[in-house]
N, CA, C and O atoms as a Tinker XYZ file with bonds, in Angstrom:
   516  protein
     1  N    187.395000   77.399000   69.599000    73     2
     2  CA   188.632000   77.931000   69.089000    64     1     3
     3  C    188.501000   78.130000   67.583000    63     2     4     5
     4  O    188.122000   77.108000   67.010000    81     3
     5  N    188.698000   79.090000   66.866000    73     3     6
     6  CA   189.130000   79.346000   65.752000    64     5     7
     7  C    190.257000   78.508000   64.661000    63     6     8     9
     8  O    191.458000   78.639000   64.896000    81     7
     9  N    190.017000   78.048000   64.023000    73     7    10
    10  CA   190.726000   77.153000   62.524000    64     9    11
    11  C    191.243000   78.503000   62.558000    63    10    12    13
    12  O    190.768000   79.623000   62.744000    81    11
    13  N    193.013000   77.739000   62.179000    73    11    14
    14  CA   193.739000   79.001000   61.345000    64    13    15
    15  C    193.094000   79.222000   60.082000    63    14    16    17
    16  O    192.302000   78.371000   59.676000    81    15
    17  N    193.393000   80.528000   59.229000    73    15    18
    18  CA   193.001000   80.532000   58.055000    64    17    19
    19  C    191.128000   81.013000   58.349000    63    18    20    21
    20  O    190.625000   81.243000   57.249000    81    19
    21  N    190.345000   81.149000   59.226000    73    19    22
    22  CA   188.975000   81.069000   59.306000    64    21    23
    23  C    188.980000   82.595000   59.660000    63    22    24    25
    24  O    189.926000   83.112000   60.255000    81    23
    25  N    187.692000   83.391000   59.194000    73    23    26
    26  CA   187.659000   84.841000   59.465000    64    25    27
    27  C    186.483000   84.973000   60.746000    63    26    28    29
    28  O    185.500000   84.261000   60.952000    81    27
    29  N    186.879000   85.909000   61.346000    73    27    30
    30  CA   186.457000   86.197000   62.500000    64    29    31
    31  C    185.058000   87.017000   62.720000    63    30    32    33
    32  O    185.249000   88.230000   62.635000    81    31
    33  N    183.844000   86.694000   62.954000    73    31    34
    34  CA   182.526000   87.125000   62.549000    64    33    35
    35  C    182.031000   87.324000   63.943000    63    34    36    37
    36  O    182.076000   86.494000   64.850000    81    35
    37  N    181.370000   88.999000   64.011000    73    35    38
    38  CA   180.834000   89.107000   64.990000    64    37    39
    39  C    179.242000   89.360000   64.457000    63    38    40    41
    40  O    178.908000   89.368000   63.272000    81    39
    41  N    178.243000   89.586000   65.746000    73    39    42
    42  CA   176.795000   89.411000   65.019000    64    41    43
    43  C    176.727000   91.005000   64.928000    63    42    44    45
    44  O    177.450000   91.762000   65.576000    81    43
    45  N    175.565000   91.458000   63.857000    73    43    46
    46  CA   175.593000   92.963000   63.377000    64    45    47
    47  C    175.560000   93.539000   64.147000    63    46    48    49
    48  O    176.514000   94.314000   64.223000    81    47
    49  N    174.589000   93.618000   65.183000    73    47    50
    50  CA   174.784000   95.085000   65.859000    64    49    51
    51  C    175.359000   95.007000   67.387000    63    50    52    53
    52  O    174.800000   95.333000   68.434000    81    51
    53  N    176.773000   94.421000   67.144000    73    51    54
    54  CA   177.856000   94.175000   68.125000    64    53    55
    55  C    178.222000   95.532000   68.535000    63    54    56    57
    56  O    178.637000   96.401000   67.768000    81    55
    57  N    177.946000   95.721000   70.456000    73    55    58
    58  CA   178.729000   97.434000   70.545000    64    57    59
    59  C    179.917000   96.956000   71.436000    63    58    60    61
    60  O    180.829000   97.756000   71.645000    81    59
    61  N    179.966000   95.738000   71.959000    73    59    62
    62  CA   180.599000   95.326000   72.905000    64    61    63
    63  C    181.173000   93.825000   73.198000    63    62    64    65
    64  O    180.447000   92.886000   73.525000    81    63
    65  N    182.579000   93.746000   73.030000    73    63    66
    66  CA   182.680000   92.452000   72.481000    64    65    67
    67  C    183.927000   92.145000   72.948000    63    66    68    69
    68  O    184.963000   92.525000   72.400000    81    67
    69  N    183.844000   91.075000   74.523000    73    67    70
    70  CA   184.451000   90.493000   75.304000    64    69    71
    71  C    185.705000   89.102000   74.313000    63    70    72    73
    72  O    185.337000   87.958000   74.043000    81    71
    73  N    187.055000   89.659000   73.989000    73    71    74
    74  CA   187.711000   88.249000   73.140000    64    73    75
    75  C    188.103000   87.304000   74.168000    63    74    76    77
    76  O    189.003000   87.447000   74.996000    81    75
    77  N    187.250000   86.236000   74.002000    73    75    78
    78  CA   187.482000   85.223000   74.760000    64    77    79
    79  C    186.723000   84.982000   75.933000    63    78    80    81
    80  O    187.090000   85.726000   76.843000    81    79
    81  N    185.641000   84.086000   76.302000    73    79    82
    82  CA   185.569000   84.361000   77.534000    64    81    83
    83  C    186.549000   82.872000   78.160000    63    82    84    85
    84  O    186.567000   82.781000   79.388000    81    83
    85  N    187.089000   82.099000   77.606000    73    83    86
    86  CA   187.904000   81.574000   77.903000    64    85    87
    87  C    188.809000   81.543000   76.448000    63    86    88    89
    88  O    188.501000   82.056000   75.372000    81    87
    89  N    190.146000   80.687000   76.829000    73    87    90
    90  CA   190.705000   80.870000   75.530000    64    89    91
    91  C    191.224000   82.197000   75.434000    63    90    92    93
    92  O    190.822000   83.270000   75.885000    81    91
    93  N    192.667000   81.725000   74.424000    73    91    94
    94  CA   193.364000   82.739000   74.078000    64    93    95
    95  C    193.932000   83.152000   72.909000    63    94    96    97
    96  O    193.902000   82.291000   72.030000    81    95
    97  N    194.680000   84.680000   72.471000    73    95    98
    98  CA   195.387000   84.483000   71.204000    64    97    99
    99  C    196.253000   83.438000   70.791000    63    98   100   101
   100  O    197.415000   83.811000   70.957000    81    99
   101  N    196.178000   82.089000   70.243000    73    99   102
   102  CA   197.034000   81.039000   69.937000    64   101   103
   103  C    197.783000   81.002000   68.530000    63   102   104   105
   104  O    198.097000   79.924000   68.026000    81   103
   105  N    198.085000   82.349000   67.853000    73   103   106
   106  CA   199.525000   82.713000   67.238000    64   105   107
   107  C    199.159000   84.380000   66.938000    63   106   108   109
   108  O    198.214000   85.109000   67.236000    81   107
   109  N    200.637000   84.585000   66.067000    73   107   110
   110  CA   200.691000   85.975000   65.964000    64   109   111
   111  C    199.437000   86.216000   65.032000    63   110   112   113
   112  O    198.532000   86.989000   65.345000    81   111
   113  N    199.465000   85.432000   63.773000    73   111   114
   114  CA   198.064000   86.049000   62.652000    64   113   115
   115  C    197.175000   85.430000   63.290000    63   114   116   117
   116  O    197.014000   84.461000   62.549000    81   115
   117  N    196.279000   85.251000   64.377000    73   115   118
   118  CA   195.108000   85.334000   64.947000    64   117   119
   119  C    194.967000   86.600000   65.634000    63   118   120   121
   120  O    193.963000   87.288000   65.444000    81   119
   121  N    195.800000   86.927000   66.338000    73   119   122
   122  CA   195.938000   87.983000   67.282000    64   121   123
   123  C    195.503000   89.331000   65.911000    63   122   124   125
   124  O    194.486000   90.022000   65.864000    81   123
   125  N    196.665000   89.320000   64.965000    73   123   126
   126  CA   196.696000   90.510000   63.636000    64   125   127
   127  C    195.352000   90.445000   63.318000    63   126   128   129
   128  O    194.888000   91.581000   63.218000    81   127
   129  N    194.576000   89.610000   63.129000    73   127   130
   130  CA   193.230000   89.280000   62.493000    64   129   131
   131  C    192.431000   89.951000   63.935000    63   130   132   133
   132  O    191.498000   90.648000   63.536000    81   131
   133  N    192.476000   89.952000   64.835000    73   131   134
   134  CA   191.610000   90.864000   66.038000    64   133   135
   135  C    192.167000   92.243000   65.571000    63   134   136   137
   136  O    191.414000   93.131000   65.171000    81   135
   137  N    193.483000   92.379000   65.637000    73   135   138
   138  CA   193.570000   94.099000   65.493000    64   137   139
   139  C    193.001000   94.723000   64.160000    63   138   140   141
   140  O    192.555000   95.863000   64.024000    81   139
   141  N    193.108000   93.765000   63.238000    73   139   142
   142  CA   192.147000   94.114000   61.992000    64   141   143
   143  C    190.835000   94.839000   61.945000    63   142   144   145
   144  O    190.585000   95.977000   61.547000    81   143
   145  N    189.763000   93.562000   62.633000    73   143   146
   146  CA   188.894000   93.306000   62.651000    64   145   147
   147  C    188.297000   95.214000   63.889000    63   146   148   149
   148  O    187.353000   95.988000   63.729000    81   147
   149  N    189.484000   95.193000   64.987000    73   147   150
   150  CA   188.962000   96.396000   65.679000    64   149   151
   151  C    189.170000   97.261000   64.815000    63   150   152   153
   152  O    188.164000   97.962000   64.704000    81   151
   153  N    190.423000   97.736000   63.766000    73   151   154
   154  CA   190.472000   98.488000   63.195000    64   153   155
   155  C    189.403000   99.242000   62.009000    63   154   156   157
   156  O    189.275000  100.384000   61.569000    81   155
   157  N    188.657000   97.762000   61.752000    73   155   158
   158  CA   187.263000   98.309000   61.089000    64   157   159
   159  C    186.375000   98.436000   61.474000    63   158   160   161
   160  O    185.402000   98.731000   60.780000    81   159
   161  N    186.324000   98.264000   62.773000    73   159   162
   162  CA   184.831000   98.290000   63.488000    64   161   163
   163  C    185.308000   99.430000   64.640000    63   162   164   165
   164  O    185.182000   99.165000   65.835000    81   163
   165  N    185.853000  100.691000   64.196000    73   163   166
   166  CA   186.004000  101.442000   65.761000    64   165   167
   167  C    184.752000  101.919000   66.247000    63   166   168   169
   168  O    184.826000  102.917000   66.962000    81   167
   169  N    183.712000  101.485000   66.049000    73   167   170
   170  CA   182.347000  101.682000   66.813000    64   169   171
   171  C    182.184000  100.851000   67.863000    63   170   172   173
   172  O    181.514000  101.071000   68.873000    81   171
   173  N    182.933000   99.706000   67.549000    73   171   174
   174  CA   182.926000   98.435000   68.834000    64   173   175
   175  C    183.929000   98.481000   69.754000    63   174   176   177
   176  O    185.028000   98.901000   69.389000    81   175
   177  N    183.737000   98.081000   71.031000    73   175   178
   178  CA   184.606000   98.011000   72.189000    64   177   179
   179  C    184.634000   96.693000   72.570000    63   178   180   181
   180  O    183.738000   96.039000   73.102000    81   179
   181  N    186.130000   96.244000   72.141000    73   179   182
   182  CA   186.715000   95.404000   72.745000    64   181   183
   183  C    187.646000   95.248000   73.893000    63   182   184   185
   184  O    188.395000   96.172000   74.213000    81   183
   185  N    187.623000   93.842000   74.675000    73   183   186
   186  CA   188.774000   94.137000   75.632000    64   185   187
   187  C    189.144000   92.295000   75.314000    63   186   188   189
   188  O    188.654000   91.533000   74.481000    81   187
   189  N    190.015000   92.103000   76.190000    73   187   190
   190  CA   190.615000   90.509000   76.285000    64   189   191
   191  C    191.613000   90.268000   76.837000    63   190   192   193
   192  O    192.667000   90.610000   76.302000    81   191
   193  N    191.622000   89.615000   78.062000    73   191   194
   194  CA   192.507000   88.856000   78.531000    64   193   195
   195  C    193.518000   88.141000   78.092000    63   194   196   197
   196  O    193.197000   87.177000   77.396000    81   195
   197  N    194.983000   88.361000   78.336000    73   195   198
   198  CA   195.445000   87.627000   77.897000    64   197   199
   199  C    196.920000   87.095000   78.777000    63   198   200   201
   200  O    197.214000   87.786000   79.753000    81   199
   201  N    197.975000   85.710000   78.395000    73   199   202
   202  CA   198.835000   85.280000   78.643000    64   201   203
   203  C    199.964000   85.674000   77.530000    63   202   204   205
   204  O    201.185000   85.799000   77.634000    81   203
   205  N    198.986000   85.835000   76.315000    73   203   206
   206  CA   199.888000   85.741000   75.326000    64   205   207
   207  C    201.098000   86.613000   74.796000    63   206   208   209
   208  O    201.486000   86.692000   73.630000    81   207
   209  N    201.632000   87.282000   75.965000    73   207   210
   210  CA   202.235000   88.623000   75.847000    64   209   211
   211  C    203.403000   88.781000   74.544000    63   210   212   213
   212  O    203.529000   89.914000   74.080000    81   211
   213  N    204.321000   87.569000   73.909000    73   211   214
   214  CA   204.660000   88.027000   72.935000    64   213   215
   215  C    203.735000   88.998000   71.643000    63   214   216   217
   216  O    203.823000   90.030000   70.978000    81   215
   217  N    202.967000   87.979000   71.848000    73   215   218
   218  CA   202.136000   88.888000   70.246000    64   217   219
   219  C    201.659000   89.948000   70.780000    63   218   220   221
   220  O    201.281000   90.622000   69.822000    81   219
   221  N    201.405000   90.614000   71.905000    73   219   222
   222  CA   201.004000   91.872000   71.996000    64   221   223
   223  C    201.921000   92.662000   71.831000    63   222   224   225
   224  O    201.692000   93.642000   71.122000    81   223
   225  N    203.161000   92.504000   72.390000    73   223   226
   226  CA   204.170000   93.056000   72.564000    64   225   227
   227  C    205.009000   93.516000   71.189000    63   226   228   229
   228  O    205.451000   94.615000   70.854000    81   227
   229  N    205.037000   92.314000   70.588000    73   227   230
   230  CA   204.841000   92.402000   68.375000    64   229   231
   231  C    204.399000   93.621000   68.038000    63   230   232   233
   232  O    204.948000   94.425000   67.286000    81   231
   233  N    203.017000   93.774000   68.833000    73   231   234
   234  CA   202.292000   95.011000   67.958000    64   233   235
   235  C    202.426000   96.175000   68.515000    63   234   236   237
   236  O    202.519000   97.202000   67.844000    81   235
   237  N    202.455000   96.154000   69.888000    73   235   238
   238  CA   202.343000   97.025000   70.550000    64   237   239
   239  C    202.302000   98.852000   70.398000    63   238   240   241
   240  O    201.936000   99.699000   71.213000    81   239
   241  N    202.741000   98.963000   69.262000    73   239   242
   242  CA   202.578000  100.404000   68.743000    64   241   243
   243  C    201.109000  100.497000   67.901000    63   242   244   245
   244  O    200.591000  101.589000   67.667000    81   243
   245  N    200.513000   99.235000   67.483000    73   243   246
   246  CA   199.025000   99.344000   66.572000    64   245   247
   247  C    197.933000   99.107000   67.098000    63   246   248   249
   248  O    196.886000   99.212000   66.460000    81   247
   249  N    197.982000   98.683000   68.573000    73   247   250
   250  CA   196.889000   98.536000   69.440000    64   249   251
   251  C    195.636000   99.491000   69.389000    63   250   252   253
   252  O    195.561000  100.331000   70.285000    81   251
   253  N    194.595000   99.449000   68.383000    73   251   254
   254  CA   193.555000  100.440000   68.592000    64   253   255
   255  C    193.364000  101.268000   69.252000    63   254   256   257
   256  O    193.722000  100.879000   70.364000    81   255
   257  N    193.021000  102.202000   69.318000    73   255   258
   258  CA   192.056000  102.528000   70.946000    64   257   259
   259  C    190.834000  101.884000   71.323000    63   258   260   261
   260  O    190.566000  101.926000   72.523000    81   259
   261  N    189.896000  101.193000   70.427000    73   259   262
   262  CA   188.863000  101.060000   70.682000    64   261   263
   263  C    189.241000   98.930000   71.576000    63   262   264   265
   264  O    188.455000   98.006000   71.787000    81   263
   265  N    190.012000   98.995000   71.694000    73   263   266
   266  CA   190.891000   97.581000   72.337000    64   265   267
   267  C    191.496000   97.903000   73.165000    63   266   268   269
   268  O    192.357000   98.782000   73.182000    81   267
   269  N    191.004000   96.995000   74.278000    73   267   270
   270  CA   191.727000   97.420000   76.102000    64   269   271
   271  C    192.251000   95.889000   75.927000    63   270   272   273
   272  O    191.610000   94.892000   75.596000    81   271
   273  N    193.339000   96.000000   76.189000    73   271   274
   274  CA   194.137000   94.520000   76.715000    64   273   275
   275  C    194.677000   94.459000   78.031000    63   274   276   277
   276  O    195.376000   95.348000   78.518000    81   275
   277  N    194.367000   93.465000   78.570000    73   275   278
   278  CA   194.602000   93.143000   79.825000    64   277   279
   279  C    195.640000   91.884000   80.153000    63   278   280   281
   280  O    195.280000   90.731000   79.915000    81   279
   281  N    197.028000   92.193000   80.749000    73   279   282
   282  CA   197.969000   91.104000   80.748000    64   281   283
   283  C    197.277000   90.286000   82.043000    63   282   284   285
   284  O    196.709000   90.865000   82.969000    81   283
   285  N    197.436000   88.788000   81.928000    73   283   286
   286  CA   196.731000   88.008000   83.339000    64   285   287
   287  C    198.205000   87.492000   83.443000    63   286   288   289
   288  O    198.907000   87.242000   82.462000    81   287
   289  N    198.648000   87.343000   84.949000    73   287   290
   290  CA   199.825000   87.043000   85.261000    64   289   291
   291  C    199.668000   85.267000   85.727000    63   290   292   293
   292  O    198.790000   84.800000   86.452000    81   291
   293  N    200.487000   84.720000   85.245000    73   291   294
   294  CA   200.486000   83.091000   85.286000    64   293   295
   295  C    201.044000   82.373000   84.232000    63   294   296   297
   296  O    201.328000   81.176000   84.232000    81   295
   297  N    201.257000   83.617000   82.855000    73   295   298
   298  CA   201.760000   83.102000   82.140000    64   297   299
   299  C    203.000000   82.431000   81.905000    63   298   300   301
   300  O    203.283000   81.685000   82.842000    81   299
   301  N    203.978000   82.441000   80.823000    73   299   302
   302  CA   205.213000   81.818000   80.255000    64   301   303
   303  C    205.997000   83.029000   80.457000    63   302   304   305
   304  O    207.085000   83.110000   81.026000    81   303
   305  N    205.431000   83.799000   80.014000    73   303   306
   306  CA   205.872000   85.658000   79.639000    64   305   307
   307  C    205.654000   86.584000   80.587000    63   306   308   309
   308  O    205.596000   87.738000   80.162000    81   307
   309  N    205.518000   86.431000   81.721000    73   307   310
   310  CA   204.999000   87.016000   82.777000    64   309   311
   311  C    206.343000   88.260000   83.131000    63   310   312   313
   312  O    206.051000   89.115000   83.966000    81   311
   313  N    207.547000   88.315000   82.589000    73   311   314
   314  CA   208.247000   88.908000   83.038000    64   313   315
   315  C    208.073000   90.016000   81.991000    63   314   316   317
   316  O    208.434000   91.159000   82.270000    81   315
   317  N    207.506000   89.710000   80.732000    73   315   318
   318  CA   206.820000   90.951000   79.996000    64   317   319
   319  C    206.089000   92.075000   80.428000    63   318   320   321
   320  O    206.123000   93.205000   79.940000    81   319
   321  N    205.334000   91.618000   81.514000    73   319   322
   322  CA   204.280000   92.654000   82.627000    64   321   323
   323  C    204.941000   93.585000   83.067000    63   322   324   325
   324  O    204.466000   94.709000   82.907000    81   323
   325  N    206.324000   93.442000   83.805000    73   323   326
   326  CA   206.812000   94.383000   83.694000    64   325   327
   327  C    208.010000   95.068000   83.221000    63   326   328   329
   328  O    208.426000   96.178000   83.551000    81   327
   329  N    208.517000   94.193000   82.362000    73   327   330
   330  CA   209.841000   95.576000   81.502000    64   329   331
   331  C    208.869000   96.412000   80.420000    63   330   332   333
   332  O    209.234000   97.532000   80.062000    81   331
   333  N    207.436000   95.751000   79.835000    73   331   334
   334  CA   206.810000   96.620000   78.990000    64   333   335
   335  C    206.094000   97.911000   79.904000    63   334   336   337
   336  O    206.149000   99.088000   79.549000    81   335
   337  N    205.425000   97.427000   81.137000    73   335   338
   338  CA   204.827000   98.226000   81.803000    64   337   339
   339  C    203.250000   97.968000   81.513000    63   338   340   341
   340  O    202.393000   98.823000   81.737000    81   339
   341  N    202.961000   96.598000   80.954000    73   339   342
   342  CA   201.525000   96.499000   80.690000    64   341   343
   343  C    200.906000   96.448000   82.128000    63   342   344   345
   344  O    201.333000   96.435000   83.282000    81   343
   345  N    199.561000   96.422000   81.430000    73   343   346
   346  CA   198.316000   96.266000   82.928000    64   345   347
   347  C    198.251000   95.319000   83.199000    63   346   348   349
   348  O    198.662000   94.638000   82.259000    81   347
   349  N    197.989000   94.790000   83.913000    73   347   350
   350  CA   197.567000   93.469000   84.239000    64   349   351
   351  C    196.600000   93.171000   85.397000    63   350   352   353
   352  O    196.309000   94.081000   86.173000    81   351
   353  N    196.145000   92.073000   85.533000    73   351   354
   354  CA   194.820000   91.624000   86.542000    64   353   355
   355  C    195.640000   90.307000   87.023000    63   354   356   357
   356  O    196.189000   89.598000   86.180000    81   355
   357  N    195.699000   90.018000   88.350000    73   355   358
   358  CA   196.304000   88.689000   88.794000    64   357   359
   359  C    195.246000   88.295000   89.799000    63   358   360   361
   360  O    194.575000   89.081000   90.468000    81   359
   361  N    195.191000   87.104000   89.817000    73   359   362
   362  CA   193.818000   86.259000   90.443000    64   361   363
   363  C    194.443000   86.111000   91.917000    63   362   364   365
   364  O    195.668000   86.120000   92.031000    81   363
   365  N    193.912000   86.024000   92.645000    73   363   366
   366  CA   193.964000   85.989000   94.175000    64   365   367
   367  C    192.867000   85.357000   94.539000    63   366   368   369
   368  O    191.789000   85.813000   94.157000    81   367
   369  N    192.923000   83.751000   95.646000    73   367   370
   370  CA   192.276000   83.111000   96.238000    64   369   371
   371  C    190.960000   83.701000   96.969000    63   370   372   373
   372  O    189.766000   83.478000   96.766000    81   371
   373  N    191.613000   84.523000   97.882000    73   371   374
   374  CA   190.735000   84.766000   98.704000    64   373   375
   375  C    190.930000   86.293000   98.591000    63   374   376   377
   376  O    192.074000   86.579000   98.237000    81   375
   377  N    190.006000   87.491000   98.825000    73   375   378
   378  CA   189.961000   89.065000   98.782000    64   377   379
   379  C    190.966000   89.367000   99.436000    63   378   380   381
   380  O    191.836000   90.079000   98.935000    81   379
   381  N    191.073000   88.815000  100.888000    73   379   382
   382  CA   192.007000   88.916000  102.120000    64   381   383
   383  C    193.529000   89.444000  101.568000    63   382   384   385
   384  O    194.170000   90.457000  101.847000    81   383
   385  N    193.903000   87.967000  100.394000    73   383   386
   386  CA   195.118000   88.071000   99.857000    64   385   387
   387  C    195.593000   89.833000   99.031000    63   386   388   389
   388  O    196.628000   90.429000   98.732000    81   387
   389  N    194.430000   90.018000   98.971000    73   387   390
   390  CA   194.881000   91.396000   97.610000    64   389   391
   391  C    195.722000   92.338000   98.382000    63   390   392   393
   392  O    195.619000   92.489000   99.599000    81   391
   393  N    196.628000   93.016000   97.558000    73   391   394
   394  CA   197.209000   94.015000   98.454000    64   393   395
   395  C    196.021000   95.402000   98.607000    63   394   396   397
   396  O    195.013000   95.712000   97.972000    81   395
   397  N    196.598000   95.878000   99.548000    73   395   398
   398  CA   196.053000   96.977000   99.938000    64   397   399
   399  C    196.008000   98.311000   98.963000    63   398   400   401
   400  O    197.049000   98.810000   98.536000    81   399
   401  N    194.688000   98.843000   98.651000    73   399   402
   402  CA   194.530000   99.360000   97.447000    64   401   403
   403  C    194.092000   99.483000   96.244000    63   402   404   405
   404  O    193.569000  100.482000   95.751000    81   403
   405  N    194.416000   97.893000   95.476000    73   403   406
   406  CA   194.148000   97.296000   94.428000    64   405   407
   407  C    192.697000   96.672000   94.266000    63   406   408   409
   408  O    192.207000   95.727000   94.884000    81   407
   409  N    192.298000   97.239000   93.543000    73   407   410
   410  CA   190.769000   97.519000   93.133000    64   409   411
   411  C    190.742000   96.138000   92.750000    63   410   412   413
   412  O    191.684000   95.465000   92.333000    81   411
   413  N    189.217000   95.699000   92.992000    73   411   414
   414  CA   189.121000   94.053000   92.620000    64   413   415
   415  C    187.866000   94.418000   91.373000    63   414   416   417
   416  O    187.015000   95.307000   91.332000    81   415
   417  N    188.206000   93.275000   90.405000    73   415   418
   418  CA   187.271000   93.439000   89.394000    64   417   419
   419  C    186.141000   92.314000   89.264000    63   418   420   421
   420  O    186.668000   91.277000   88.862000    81   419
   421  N    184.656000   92.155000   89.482000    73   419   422
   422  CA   184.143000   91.341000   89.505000    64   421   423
   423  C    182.705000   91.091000   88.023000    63   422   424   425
   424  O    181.850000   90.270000   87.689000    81   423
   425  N    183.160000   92.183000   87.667000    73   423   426
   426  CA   181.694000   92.083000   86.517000    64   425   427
   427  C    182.735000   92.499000   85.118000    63   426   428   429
   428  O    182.111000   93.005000   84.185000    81   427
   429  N    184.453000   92.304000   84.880000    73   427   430
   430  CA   184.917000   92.820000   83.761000    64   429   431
   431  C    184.806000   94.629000   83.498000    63   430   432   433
   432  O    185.087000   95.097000   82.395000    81   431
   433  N    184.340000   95.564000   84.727000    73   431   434
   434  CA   184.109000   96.560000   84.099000    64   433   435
   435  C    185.524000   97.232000   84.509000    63   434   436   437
   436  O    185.621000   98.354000   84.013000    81   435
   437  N    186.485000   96.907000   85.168000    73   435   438
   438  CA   188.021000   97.236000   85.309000    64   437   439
   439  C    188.283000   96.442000   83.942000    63   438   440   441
   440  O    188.609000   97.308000   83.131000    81   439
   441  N    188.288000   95.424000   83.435000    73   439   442
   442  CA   188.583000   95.086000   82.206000    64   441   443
   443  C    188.074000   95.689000   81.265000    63   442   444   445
   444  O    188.760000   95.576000   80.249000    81   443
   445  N    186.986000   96.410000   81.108000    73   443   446
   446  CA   186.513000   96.816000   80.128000    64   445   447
   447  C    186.920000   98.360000   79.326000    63   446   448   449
   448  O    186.523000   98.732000   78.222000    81   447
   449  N    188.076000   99.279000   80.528000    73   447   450
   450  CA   188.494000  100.180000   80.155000    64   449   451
   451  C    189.949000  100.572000   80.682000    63   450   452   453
   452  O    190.397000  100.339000   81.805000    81   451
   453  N    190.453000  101.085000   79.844000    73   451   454
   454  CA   191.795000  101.303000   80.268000    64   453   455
   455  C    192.161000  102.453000   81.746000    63   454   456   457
   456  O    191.659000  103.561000   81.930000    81   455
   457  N    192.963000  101.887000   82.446000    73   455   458
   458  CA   192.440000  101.946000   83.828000    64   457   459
   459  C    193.864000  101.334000   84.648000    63   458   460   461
   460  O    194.660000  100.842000   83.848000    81   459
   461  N    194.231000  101.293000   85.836000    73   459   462
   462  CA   194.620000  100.488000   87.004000    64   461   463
   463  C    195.258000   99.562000   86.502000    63   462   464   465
   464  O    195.025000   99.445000   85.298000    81   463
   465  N    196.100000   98.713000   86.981000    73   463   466
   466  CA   195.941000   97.225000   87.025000    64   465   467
   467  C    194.749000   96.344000   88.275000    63   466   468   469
   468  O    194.172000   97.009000   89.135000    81   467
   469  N    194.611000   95.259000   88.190000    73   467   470
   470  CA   193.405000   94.734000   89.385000    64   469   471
   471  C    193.379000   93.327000   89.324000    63   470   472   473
   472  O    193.804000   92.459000   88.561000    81   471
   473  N    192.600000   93.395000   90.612000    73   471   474
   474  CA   192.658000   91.868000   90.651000    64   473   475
   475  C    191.376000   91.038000   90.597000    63   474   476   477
   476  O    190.317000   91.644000   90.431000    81   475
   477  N    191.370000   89.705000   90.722000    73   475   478
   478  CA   190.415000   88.882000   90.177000    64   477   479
   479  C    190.363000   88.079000   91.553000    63   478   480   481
   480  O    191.389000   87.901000   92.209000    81   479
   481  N    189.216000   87.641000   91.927000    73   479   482
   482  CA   188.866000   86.374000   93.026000    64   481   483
   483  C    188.423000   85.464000   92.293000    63   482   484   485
   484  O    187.573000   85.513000   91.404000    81   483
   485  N    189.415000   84.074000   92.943000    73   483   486
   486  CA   189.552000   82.664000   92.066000    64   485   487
   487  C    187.887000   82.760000   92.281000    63   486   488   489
   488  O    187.163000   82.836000   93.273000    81   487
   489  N    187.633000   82.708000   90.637000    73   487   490
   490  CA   186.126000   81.809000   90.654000    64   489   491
   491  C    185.421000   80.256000   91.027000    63   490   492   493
   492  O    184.304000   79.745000   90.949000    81   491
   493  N    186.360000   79.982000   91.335000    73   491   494
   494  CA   186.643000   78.208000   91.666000    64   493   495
   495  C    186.320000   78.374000   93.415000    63   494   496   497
   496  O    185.387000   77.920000   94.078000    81   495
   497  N    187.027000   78.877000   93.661000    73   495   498
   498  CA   186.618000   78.762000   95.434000    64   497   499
   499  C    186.319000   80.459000   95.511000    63   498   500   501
   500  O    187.382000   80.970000   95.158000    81   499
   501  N    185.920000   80.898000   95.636000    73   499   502
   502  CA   185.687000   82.451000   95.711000    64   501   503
   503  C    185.009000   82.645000   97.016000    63   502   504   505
   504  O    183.894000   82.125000   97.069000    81   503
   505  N    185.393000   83.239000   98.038000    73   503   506
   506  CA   185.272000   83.771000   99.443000    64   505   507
   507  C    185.354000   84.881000   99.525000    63   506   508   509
   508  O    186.397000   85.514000   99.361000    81   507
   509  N    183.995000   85.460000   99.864000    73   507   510
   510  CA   184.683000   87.056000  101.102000    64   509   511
   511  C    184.515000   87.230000  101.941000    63   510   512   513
   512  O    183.557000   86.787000  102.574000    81   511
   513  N    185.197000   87.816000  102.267000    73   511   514
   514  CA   185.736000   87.831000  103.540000    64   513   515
   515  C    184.984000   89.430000  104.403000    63   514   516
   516  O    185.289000   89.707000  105.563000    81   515
């Protein structure tokens, strides 16, 4: 996790750069400090998961393009998913469970571009069916 106040360093020849592979935005100026950071680097592609739907929702008009955000449903804010109309990815036990249709994402490459909403198989018990 990131110290407030600490600047955010990626290695030089970053083209692709997953925020978080666990962990989340944990206030609004961490989150501002990512949209920064894409804003100077639009050569890099970011994406990131998140719960944290106030602070996206804060910015929501400055969201890069070169930044795909992905709402994960489980959060506090979950009712944000939909009066904003964000994307989102919700985890499902087993494949079986997914509704019919809904593209499942297993390597981040539905996360990696703006796209669908989709779903995730719990990595913890993960079955297919």
């Amino acid at each position: 996790m990131m110290q407030k106040g600490a600047e955010i360093r990626l290695p030089r020849k970053a083209k692709f750069v997953r925020i978080h592979a666990s962990g989340d935005f944990f206030s609004q100026e961490y989150f501002d400090k990512w949209l920064k950071l894409c804003e100077r680097t639009p050569n890099v592609h970011y994406w990131a998961f998140t719960k944290s739907l106030p602070y996206w929702i804060e910015r929501i008009e400055r969201i890069p393009p070169n930044l795909v955000l992905t709402a994960s449903y489980g959060g506090k804010s979950d009712e944000l998913i939909e009066k904003y109309g964000l994307r989102y990815a919700k985890v499902f036990k087993h494949e079986r469970d997914v509704p019919k249709g809904m593209q499942i994402d297993t390597d981040d490459r539905h996360a990696m571009v703006n796209g669908p909403s989709f779903a995730l198989i719990d990595n913890f018990e993960k079955e297919i069916d």
